[in-house]
N, C-alpha and C positions, 0 to 999 in steps of 0.2 A: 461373768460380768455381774457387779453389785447389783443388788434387788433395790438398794437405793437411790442409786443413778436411772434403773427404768422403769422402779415407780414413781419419783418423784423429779427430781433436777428435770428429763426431756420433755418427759408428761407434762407438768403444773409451767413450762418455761412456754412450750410450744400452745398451750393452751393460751396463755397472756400472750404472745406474739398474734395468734389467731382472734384477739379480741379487734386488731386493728381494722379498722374501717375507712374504707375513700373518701365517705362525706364529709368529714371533717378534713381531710388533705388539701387545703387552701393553695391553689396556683402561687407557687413564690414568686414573688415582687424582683423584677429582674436583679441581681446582684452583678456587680461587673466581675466575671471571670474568667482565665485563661484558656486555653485549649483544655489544661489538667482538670477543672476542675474548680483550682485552688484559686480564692480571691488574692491577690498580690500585695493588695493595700492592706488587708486585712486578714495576714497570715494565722493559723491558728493559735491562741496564745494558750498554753496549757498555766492557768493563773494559781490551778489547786498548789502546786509547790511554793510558788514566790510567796500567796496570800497567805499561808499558815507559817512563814519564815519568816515573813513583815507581822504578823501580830505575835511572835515570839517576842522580837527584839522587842514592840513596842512592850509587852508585858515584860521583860526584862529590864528595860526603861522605867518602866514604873516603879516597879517592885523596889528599886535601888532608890527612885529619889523618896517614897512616899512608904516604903514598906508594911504597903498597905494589899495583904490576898485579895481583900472582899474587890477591891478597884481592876485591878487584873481579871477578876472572875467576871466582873459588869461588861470590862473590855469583848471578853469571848463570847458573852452573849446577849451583848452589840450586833457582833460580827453574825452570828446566828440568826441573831431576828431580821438582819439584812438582806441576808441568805434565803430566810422564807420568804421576806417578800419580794424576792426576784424574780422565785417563783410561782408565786401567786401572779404576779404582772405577766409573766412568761404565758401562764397556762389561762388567762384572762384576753391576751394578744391571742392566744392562737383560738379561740372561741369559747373557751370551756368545757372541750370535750369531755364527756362522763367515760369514756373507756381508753384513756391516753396511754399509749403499751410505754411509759417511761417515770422511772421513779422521781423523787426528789432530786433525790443522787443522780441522776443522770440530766436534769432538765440545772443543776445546779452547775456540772460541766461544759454543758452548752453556751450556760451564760456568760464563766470567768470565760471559755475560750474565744466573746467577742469582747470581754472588756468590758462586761456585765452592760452592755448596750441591747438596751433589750428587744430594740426593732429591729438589730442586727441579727441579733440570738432567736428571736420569734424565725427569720426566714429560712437561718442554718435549720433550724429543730423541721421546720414544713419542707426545708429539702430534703433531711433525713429522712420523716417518714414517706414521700411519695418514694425515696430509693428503696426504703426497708419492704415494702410491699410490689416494687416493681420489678420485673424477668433482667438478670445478669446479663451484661453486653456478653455478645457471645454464645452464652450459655441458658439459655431462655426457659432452660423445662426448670427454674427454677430460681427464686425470690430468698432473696437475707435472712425474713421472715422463716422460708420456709426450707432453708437449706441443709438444716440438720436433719431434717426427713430423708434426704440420701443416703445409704448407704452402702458403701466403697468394696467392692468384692476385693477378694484376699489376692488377685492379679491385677486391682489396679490398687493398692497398697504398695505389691512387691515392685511397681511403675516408677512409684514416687521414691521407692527406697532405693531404688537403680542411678536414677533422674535425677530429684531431690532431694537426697537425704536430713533429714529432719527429725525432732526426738521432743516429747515435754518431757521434763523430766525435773521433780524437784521443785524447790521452793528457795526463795531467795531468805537473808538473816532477816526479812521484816514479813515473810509468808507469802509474799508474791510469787504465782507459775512461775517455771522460766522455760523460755522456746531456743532449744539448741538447733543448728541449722550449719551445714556444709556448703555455701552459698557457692564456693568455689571450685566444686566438682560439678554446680550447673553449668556456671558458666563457662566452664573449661571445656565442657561438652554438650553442649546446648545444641547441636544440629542432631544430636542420638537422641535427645527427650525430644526433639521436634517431630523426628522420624517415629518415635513410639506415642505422635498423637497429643503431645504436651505444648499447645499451643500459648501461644501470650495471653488470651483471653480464657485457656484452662489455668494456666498462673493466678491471674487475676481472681477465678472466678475458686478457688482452693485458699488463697490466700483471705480469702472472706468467710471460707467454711471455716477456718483453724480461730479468726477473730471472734467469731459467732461462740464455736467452741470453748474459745476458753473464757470468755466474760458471763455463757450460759450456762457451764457446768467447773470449768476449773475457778473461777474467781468465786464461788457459790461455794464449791468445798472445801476452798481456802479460807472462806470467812466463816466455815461450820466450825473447819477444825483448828485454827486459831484463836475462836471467839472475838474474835474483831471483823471490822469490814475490810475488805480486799478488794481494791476498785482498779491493780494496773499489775503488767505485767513483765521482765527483765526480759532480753531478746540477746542472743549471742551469738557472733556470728563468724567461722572460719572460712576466712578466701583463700586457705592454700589450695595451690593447683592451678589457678589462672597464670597463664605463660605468656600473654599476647597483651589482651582487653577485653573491654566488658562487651559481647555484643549487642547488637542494637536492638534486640526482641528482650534480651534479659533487663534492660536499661531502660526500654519505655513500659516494663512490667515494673519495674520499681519505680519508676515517677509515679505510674496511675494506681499502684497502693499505696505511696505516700499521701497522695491524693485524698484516697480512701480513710487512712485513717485518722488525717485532720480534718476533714469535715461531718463522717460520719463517727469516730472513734477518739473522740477530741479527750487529752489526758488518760487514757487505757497504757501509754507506753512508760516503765518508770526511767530506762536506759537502754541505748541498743549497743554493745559491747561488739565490734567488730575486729580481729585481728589476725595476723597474716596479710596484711593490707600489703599488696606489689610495690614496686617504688613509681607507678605508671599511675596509682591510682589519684593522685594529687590531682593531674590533670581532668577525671572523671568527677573527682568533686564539686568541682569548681563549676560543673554541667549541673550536677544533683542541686547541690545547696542551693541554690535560688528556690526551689522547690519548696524547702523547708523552712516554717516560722523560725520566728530569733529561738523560741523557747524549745520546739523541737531540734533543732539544729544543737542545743544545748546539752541535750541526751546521748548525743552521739557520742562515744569514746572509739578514736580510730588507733588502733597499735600495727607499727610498720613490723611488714616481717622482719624477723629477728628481737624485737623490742618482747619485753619481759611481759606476759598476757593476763601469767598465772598469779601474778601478787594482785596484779588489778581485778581479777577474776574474784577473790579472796577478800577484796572491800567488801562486796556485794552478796556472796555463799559462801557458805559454810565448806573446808575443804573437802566433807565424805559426803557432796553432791556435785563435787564438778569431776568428772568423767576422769575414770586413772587415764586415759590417752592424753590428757591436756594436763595432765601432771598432780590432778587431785587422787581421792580415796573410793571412788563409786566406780568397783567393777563390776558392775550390774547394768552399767550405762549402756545403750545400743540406738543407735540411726534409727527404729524400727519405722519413721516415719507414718504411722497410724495416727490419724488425727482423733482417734476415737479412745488412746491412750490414756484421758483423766477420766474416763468412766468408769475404771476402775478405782472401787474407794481401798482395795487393799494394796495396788500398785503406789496413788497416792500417800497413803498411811506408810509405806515404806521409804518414802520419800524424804520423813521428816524423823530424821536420826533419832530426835525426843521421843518420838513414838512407837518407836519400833521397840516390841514387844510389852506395850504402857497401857494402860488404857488411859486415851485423851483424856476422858472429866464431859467429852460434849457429845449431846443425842447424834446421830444421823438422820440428822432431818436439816429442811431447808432453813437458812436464817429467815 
């Protein structure tokens, strides 16, 4: 395992995470919400896409009538200085904590994802943190904060590799992780991972290790080693193997990480590619989606089985990182299900076709 993933990325993240403090965690202001979690009226709007697609066009707009850069350039930072001070209001609402464990970047997602409403966005941010420091339903010996301190002996690995097969692997055309996932070998045997101890609320409580993981080390050596920021991640998902339907422990474990990742992980997802989809599953949707904002619901790409997966697959990766099973060039690919997978900065480094045998141009060290 790299000397740079466990001198720096676990170290220097878990230390900022351990800055968090309860005094500043302000009792949230009731919000009106579901059983899920999820406020109804106030779905989460992931605004980072639309707002950089609308100050295109307007600069597009511009450019054409006025053909004027310096006007265009004033536009973007407009839009910047606005930005700070959302933030500034944001982190002024919430008291001015001197040890806030959340960047610009992050306190910047919170706001577009209420519609830059910022009494809205102040109560999401004070729900996050009392969740980020408070014991996993379920799963108690252990906090958001503090969950990458666990670590997963090589039989409960080979559990999830059995159970739930799962892989990071790779990098999408714009350097985002991507999470490959056999969704449909759960579901199709979901009473054998019940029976080997894999409960709805170990679901849940795994599916927050892997989000922890990849925004605290895989989005971190994405943006080392691309030299750009990396704020979200591609998700892929095969359901072949389900015969029947979804059961109802698989089903309310994906409502309540939906759940999860629009209120606490608001804009982390860039697409969820899901395919192999049954012809049964329409009716299942139509259960889910209410669940999901207009803008996540927007992410979703479903391909029925039989429908063509690999040209859609191929928008989004490069063909020698999508797995030779699904009809790309990476035979190196494997379910190995390890959540501990991007720790590796030479596994990583192999990932990214350009760099295999290159040297990047960039230190190993944290951005």
């Amino acid at each position: 395992m790299s000397d740079f993933f466990n001198a720096n990325a676990h170290e220097l993240w878990h230390r900022r995470n351990n800055k968090v403090q309860p005094d500043f965690i302000i009792k949230p202001e009731s919000d009106a919400v579901d059983s899920t979690g999820i406020n109804e009226a106030e779905l989460v709007e992931d605004l980072l896409v639309h707002h950089s697609v609308a100050v295109s066009k307007e600069s597009v707009a511009v450019s054409k009538v006025h053909n004027d850069d310096n006007l265009v350039v004033s536009i973007k930072e407009r839009t910047h200085k606005s930005s700070d001070k959302g933030c500034a209001e944001l982190v002024h609402a919430l008291g001015d904590p001197g040890n806030l464990p959340l960047s610009e970047e992050d306190l910047t997602r919170f706001i577009r994802a209420r519609k830059n409403d910022i009494p809205k966005a102040t109560v999401m941010v004070q729900n996050y943190l009392k969740w980020f420091v408070s014991p996993i339903q379920g799963m108690e010996h252990s906090t958001p904060a503090t969950i990458l301190d666990v670590r997963e002996t090589a039989d409960e690995i080979e559990k999830w590799r059995k159970h739930f097969p799962f892989a990071y692997c790779g990098h999408d055309k714009e350097g985002c992780p991507i999470y490959w996932e056999k969704a449909g070998v759960t579901i199709a045997n979901y009473s054998k991972a019940k029976s080997a101890g894999i409960s709805e609320d170990h679901l849940v409580w795994h599916h927050i290790m892997k989000e922890e993981h990849t925004v605290r080390v895989g989005m971190v050596y994405a943006s080392n080693i691309y030299g750009k920021k990396i704020t979200q991640q591609l998700a892929v998902c095969d359901m072949s193997g389900i015969k029947l339907g979804l059961d109802t422990t698989t089903l309310a474990y994906f409502i309540r990480a939906t759940a999860i990742d629009q209120n606490h992980y608001p804009g982390r997802l860039k697409k969820f590619i899901i395919f192999n989809v049954p012809w049964f599953f329409k009716s299942i949707w139509s259960v889910v989606r209410p669940f999901l904002g207009p803008s996540t619901q927007s992410k979703f790409i479903l391909l029925r089985d039989g429908e063509d997966f690999l040209s859609v697959l191929e928008e989004y990766i490069d063909i020698s990182q999508i797995p030779a099973e699904l009809g790309g060039n990476n035979h190196n690919f494997t379910y190995d299900s390890d959540v501990r997978h991007l720790d590796s900065e030479d596994l990583c480094r192999l990932a990214i076709p350009s760099l295999v045998g290159e040297d990047s141009g960039h230190q190993s060290e944290l951005p």
